[in-house]
MIDOSE-1310 file (N, C-alpha, C; in nm, 2 decimals, decimal comma, always signed):
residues 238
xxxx	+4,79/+11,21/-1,83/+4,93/+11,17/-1,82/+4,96/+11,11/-1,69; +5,01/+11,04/-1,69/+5,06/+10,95/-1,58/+5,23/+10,93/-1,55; +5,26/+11,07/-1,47/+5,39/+11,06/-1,43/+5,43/+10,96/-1,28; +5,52/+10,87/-1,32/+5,63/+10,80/-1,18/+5,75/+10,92/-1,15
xxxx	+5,78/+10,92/-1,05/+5,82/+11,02/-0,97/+5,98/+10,90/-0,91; +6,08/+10,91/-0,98/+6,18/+10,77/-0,85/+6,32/+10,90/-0,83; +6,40/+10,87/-0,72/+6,49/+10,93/-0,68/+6,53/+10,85/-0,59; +6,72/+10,88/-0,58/+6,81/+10,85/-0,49/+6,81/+10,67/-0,49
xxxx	+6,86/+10,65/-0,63/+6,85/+10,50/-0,63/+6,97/+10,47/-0,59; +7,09/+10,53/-0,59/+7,24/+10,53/-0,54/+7,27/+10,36/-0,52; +7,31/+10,35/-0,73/+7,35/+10,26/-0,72/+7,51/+10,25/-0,70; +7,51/+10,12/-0,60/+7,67/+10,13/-0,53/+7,63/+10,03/-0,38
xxxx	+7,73/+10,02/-0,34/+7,74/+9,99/-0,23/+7,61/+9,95/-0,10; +7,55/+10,05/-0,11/+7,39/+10,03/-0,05/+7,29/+10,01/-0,14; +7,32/+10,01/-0,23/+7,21/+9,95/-0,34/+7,14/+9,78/-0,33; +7,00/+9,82/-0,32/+6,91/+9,69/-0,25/+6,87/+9,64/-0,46
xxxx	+6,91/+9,57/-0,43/+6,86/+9,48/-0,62/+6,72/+9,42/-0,58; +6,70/+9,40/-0,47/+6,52/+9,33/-0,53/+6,43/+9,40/-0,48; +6,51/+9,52/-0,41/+6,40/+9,62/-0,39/+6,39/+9,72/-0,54; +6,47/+9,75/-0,57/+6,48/+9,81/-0,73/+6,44/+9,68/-0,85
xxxx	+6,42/+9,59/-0,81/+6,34/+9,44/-0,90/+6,18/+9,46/-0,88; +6,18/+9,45/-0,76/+6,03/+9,46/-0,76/+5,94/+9,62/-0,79; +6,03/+9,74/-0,74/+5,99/+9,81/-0,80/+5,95/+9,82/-0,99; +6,07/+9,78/-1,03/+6,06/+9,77/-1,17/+5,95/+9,70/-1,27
xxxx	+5,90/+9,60/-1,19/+5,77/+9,58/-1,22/+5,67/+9,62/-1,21; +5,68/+9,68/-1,03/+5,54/+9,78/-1,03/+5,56/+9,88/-1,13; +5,57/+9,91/-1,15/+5,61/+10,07/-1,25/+5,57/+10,06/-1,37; +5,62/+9,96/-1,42/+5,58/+9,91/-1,60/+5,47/+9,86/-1,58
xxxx	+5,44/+9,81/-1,47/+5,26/+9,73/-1,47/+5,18/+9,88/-1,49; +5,23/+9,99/-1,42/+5,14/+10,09/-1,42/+5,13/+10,19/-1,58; +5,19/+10,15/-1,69/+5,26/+10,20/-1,80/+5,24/+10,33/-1,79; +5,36/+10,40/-1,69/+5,35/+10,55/-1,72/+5,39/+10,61/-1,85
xxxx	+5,36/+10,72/-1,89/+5,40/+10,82/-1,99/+5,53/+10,87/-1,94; +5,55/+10,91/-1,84/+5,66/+10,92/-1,79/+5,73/+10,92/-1,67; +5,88/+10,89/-1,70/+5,98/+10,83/-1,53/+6,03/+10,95/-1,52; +6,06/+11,03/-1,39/+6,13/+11,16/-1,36/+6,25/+11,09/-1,27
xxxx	+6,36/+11,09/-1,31/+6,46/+11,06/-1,17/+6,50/+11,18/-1,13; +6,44/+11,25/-0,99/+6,57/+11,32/-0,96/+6,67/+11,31/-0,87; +6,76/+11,21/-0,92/+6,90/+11,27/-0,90/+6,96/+11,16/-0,82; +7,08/+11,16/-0,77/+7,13/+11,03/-0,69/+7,12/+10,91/-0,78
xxxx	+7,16/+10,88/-0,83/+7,15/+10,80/-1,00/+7,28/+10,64/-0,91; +7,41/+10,74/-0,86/+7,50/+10,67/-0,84/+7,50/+10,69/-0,73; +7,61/+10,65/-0,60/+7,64/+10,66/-0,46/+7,79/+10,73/-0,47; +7,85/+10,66/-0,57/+7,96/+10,77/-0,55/+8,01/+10,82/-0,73
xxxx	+7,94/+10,85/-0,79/+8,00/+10,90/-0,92/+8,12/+10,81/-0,97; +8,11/+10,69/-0,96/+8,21/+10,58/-1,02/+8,15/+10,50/-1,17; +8,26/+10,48/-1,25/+8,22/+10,44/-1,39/+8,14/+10,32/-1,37; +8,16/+10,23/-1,30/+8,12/+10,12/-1,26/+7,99/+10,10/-1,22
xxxx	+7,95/+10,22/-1,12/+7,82/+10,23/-1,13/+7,71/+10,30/-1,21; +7,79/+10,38/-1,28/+7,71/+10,46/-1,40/+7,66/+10,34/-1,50; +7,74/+10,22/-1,52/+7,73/+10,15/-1,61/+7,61/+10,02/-1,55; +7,64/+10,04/-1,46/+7,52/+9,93/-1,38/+7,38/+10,03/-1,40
xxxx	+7,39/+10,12/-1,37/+7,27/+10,27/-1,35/+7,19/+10,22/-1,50; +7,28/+10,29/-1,63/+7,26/+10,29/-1,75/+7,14/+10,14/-1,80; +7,24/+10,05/-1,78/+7,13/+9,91/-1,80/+7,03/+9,91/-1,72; +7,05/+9,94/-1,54/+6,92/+9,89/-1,51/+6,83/+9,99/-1,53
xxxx	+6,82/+10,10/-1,56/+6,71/+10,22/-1,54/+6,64/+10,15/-1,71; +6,73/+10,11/-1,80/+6,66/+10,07/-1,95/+6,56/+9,99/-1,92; +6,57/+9,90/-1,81/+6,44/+9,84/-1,77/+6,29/+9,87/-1,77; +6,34/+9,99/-1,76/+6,18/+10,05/-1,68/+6,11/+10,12/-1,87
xxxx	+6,00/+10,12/-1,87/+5,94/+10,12/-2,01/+5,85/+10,22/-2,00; +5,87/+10,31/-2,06/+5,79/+10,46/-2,06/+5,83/+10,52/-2,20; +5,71/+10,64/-2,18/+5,77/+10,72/-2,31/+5,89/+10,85/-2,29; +5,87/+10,92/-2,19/+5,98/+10,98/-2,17/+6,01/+11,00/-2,02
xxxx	+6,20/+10,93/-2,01/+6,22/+10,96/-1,93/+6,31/+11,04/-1,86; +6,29/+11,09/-1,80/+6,37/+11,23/-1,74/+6,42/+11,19/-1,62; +6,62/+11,29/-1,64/+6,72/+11,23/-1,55/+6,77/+11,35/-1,50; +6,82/+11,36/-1,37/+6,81/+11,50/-1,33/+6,92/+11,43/-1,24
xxxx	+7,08/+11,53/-1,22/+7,23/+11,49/-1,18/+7,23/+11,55/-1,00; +7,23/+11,43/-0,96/+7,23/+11,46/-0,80/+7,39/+11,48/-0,73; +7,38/+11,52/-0,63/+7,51/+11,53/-0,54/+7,61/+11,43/-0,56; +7,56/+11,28/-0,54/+7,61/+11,17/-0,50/+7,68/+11,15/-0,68
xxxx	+7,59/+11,20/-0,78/+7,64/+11,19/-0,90/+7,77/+11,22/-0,98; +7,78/+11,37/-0,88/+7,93/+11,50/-0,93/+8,04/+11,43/-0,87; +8,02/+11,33/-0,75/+8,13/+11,29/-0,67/+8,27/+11,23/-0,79; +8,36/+11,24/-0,75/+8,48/+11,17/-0,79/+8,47/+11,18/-0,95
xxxx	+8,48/+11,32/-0,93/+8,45/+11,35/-1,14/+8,34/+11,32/-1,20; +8,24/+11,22/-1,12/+8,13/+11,19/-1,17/+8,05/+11,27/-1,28; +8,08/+11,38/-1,28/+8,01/+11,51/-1,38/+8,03/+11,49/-1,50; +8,15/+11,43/-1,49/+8,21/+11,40/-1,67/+8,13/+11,22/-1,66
xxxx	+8,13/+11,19/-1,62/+8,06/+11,06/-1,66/+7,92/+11,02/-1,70; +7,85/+11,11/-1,63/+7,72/+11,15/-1,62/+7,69/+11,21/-1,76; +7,75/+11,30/-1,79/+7,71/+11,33/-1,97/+7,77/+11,25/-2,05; +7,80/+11,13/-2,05/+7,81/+11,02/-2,13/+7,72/+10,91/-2,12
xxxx	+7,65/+10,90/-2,02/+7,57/+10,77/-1,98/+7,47/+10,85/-1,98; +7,42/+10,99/-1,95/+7,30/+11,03/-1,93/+7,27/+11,11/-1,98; +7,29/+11,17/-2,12/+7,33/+11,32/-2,17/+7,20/+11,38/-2,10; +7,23/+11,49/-2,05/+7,15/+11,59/-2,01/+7,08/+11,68/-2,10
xxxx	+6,88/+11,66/-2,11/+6,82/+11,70/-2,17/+6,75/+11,78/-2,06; +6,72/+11,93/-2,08/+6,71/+11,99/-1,93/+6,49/+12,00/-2,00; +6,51/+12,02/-2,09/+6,34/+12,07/-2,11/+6,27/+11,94/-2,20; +6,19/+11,91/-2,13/+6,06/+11,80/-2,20/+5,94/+11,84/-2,25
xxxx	+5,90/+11,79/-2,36/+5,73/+11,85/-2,38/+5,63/+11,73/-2,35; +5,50/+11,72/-2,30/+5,44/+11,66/-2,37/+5,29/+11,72/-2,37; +5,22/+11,63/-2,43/+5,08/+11,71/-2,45/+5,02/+11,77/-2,32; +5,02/+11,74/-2,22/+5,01/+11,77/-2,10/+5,09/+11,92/-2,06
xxxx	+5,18/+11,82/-2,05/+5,31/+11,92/-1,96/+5,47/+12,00/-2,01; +5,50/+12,10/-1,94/+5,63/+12,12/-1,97/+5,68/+12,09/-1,87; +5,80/+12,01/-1,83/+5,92/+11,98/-1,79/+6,03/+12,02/-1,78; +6,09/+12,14/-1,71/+6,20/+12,14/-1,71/+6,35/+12,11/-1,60
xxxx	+6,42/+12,06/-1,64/+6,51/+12,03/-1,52/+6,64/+12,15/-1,50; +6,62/+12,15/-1,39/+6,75/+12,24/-1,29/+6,87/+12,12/-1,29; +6,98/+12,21/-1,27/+7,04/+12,15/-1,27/+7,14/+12,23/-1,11; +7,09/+12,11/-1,00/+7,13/+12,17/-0,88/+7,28/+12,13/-0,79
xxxx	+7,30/+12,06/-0,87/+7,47/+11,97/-0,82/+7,57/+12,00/-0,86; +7,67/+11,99/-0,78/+7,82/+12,04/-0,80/+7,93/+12,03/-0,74; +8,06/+11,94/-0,79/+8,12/+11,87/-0,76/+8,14/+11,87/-0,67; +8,16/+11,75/-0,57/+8,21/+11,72/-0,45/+8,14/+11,84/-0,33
xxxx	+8,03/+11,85/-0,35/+7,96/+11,96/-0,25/+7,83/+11,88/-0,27; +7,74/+11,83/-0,10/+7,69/+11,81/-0,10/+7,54/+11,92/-0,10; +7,56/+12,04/-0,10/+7,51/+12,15/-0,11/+7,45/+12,16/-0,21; +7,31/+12,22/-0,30/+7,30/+12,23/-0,40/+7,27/+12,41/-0,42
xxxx	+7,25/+12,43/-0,54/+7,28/+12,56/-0,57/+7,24/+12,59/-0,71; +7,13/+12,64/-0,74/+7,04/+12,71/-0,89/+7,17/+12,77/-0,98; +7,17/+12,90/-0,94/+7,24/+13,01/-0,98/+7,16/+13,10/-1,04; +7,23/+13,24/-1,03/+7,13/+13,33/-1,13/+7,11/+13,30/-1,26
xxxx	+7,19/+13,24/-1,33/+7,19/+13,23/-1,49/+7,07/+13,14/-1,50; +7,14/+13,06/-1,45/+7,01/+12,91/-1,49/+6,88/+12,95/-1,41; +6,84/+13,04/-1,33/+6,76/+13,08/-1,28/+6,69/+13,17/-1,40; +6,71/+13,24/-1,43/+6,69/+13,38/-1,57/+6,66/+13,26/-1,66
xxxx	+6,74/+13,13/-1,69/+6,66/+13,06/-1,82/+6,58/+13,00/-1,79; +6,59/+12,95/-1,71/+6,44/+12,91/-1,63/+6,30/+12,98/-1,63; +6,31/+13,13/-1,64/+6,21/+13,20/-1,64/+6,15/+13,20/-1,79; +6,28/+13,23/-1,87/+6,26/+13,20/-2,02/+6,14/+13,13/-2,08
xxxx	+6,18/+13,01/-2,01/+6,15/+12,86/-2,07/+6,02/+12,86/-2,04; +5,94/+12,88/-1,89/+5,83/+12,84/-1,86/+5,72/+12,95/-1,84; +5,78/+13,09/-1,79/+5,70/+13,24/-1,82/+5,60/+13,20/-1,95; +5,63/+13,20/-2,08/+5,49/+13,19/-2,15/+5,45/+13,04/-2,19
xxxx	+5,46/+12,96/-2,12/+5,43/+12,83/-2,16/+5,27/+12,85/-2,12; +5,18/+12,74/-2,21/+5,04/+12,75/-2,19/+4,98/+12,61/-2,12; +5,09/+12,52/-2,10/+5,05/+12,38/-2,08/+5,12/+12,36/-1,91; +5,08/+12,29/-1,82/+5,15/+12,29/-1,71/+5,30/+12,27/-1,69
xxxx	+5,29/+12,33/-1,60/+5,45/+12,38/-1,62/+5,51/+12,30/-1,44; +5,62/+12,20/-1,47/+5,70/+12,11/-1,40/+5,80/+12,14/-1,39; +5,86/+12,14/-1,24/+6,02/+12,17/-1,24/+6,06/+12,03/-1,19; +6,18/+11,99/-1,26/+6,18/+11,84/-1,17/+6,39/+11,91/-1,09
xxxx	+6,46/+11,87/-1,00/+6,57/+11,91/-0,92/+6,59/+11,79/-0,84; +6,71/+11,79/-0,77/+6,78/+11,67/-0,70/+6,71/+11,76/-0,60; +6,80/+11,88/-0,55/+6,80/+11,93/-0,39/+6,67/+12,00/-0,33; +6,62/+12,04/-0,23/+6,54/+12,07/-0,20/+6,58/+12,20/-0,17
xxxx	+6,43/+12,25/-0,21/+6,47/+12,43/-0,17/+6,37/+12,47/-0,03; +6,28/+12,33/+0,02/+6,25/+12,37/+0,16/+6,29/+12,26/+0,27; +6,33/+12,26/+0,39/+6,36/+12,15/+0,47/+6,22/+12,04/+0,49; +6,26/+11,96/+0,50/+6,18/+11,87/+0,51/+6,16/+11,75/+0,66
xxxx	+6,05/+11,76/+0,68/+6,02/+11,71/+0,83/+6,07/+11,56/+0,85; +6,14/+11,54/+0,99/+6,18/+11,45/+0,98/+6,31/+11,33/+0,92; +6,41/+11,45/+0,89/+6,50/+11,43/+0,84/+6,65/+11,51/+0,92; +6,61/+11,55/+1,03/+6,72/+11,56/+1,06/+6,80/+11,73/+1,05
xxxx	+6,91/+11,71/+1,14/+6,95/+11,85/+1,12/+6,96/+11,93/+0,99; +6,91/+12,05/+0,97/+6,88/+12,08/+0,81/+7,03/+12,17/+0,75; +7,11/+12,06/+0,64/+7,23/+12,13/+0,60/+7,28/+12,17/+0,42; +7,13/+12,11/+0,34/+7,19/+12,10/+0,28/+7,09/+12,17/+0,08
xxxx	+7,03/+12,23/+0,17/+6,88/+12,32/+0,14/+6,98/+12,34/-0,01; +6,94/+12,43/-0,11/+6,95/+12,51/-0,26/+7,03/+12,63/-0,16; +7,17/+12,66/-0,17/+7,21/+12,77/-0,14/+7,13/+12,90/-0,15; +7,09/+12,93/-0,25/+6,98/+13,01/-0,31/+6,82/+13,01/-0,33
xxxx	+6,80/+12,93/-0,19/+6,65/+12,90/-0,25/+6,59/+13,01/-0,25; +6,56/+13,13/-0,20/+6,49/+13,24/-0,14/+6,45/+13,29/-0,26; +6,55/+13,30/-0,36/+6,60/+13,40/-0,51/+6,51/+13,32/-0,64; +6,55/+13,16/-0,60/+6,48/+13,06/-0,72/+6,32/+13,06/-0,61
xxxx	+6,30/+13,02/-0,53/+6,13/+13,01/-0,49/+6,06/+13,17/-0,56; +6,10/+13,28/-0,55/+6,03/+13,43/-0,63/+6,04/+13,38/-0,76; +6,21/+13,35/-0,81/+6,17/+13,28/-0,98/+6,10/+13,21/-0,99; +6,07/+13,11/-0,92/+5,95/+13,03/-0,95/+5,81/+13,08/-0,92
xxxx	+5,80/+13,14/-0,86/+5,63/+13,22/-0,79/+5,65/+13,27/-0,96; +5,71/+13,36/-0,97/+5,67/+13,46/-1,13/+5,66/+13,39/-1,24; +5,72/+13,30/-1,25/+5,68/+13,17/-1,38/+5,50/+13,13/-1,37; +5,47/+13,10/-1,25/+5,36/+13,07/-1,26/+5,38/+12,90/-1,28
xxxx	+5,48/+12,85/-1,18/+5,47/+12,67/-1,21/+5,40/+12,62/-1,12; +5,33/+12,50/-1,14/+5,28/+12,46/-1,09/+5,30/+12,35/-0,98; +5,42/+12,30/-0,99/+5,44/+12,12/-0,90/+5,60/+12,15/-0,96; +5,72/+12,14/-0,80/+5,83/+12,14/-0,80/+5,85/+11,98/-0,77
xxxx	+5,93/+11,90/-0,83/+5,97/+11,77/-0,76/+6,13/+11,76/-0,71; +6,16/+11,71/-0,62/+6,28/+11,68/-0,53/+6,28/+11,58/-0,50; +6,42/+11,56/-0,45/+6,43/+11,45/-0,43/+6,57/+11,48/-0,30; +6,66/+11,38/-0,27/+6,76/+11,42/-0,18/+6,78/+11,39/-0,05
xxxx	+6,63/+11,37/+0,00/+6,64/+11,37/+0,18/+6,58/+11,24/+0,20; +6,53/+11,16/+0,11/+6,53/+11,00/+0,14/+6,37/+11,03/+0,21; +6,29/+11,11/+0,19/+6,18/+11,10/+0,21/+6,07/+11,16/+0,19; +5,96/+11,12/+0,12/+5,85/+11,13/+0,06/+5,76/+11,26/+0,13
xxxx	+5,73/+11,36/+0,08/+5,68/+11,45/+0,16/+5,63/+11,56/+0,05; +5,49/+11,65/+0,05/+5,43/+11,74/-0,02/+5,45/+11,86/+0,08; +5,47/+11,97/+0,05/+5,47/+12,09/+0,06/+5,36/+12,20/-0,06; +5,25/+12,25/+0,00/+5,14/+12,26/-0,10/+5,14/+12,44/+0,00
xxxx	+5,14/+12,51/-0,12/+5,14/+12,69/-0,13/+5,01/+12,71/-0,23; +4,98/+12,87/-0,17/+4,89/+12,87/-0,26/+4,86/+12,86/-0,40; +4,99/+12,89/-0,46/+5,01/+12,87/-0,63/+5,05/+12,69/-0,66; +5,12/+12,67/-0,57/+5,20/+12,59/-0,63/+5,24/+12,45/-0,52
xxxx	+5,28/+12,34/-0,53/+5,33/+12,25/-0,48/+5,47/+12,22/-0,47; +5,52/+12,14/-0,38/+5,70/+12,06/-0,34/+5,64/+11,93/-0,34; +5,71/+11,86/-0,40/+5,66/+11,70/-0,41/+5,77/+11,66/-0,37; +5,86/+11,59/-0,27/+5,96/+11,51/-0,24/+5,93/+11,39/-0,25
xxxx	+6,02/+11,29/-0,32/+6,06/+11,14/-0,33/+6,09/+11,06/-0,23; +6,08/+10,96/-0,17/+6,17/+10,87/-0,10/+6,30/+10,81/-0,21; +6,35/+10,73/-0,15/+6,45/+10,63/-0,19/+6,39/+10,54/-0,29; +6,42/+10,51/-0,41/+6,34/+10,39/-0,44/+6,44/+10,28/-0,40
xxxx	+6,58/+10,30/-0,38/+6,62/+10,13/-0,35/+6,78/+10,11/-0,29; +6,75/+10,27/-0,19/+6,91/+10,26/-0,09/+6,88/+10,24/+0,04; +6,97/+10,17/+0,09/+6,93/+10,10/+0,23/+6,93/+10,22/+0,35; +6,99/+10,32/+0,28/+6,97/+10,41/+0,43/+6,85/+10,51/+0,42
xxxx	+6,75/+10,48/+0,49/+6,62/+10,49/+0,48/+6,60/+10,65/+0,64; +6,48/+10,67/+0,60/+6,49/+10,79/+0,78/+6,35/+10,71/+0,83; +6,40/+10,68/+0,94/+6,32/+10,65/+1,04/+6,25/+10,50/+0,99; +6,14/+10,51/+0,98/+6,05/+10,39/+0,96/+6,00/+10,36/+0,84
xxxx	+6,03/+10,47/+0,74/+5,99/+10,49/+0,60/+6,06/+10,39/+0,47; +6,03/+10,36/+0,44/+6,01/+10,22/+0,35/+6,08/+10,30/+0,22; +6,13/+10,19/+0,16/+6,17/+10,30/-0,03/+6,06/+10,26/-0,11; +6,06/+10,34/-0,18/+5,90/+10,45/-0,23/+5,92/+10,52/-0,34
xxxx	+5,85/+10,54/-0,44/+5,81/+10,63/-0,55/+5,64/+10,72/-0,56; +5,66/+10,82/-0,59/+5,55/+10,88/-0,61/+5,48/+10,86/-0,79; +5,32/+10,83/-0,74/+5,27/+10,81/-0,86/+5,16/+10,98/-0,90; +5,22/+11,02/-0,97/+5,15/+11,18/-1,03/+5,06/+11,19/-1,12
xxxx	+4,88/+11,17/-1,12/+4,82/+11,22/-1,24/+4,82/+11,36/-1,27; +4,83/+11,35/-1,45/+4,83/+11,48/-1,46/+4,69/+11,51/-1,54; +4,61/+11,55/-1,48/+4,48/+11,55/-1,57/+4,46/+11,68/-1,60; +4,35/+11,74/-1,68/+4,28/+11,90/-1,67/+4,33/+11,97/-1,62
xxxx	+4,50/+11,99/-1,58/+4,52/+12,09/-1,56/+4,59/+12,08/-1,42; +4,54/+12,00/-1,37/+4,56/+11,95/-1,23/+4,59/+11,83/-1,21; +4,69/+11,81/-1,08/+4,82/+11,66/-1,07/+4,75/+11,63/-0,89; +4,75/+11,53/-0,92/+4,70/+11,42/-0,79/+4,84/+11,30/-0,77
xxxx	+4,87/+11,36/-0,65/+5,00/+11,27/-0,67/+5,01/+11,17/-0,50; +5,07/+11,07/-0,49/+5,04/+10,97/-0,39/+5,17/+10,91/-0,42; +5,19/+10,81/-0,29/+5,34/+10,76/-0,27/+5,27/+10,63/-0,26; +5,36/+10,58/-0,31/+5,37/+10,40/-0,37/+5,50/+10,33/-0,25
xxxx	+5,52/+10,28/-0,16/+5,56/+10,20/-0,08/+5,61/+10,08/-0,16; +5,74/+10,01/-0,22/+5,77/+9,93/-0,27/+5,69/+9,82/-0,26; +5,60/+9,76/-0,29/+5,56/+9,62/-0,19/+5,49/+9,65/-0,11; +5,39/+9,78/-0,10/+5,32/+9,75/+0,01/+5,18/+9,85/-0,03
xxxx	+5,12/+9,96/+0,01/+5,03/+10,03/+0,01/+5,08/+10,16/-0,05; +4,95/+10,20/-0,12/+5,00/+10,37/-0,15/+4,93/+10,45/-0,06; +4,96/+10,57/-0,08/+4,94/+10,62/+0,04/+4,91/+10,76/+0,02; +4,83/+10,87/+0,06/+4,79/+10,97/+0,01/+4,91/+11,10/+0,09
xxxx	+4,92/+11,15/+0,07/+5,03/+11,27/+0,10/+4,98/+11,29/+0,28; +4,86/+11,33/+0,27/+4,80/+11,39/+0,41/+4,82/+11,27/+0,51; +4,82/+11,15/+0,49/+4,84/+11,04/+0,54/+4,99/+11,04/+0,62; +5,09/+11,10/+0,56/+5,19/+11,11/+0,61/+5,24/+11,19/+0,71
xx	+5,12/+11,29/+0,71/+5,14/+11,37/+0,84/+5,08/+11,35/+0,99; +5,02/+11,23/+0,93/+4,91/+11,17/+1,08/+5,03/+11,10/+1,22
């Protein structure tokens, strides 16, 4: 299975159209099975941009794709908009993998936050699953290097990281801090996203998607540079 990995397209105002053009071709050249967005869909939760979101994400050509509601999303009532243009499907199957999405945003707070409930269903869902088991989330539940003063972590990450150790999942994806980065534990992996196509970028880092094989059991995943080279995870720490 060949998962794309895209987040924080925050269409609006800083939205780059030919950097989200050219991605769009790399992407369908690579015919994934599946697109994960997490999150940042819009810049400010406006109808106007939901409806720009809606058409251009139809572009991209996959079998299933998965939409997960970021901070930037809940803004300005955005929440109600978002389940009209996006309806929220929180669990995916495929032969490969289970998929499930958190849902870590909430209104007008840039903060994100699990909760115990959706935490407890979460355990539900993926505790006896036999196929690999995926969390995809906007916020991150560890800080991430290179991004600056840290404010804006999973309220609760301490409570959802144990729920997650006891599931037994394998590969968390985030998105949020505008930069591409793995976090690898003994059980389990943090896969962070770059930008695929907002101009406020950190530091030198280019907008990017991560490309994820899911093979035997096991996911090999690398960041794709809009237009430029991919790049192996360890590469980024040099």
């Amino acid at each position: 299975m060949l998962l794309v990995q895209i987040s924080d397209i925050h269409f609006g105002s800083r939205f780059n159209s030919e950097v989200f053009d050219m991605a769009v071709e790399e992407i369908n050249s690579l015919k994934p099975d599946v697109i994960v967005v997490t999150g940042d869909i819009t810049d400010e939760g406006l109808v106007r941009e939901f409806k720009i979101a809606k058409n251009r994400l139809e572009e991209f050509e996959c079998r299933h794709l998965v939409v997960c509601s970021g901070n930037h999303d809940y803004r300005n009532t955005g929440y109600l908009l978002l389940k009209k243009f996006f309806p929220l499907k929180q669990v995916h199957e495929t032969e490969e993998a289970l998929i499930v999405v958190l849902k870590t945003a909430r209104p007008d707070k840039d903060e994100g936050e699990v909760g115990y409930r959706q935490a407890l269903w979460m355990q539900r869902q993926l505790r006896n699953a036999k196929k690999l088991k995926i969390i995809a989330m906007h916020h991150h539940l560890i800080p991430v290097p290179d991004t600056g003063l840290e404010r804006h972590t999973v309220i609760d990450a301490g409570d959802v990281l144990a729920a997650l150790r006891n599931t037994g999942v394998n590969t968390i994806l985030c998105g949020h801090k505008h930069r591409p980065w793995r976090w690898s534990f003994e059980d389990f992996s943090i896969i962070h996203a770059g930008s695929l196509s907002d101009g406020r970028l950190r530091g030198f880092f280019h907008n990017s998607y991560n490309i994820i094989n899911v093979e035997k059991g096991k996911i090999d995943a690398r960041v794709k540079v809009i237009g430029g080279e991919t790049l192996s995870f360890d590469e980024l720490r040099e």
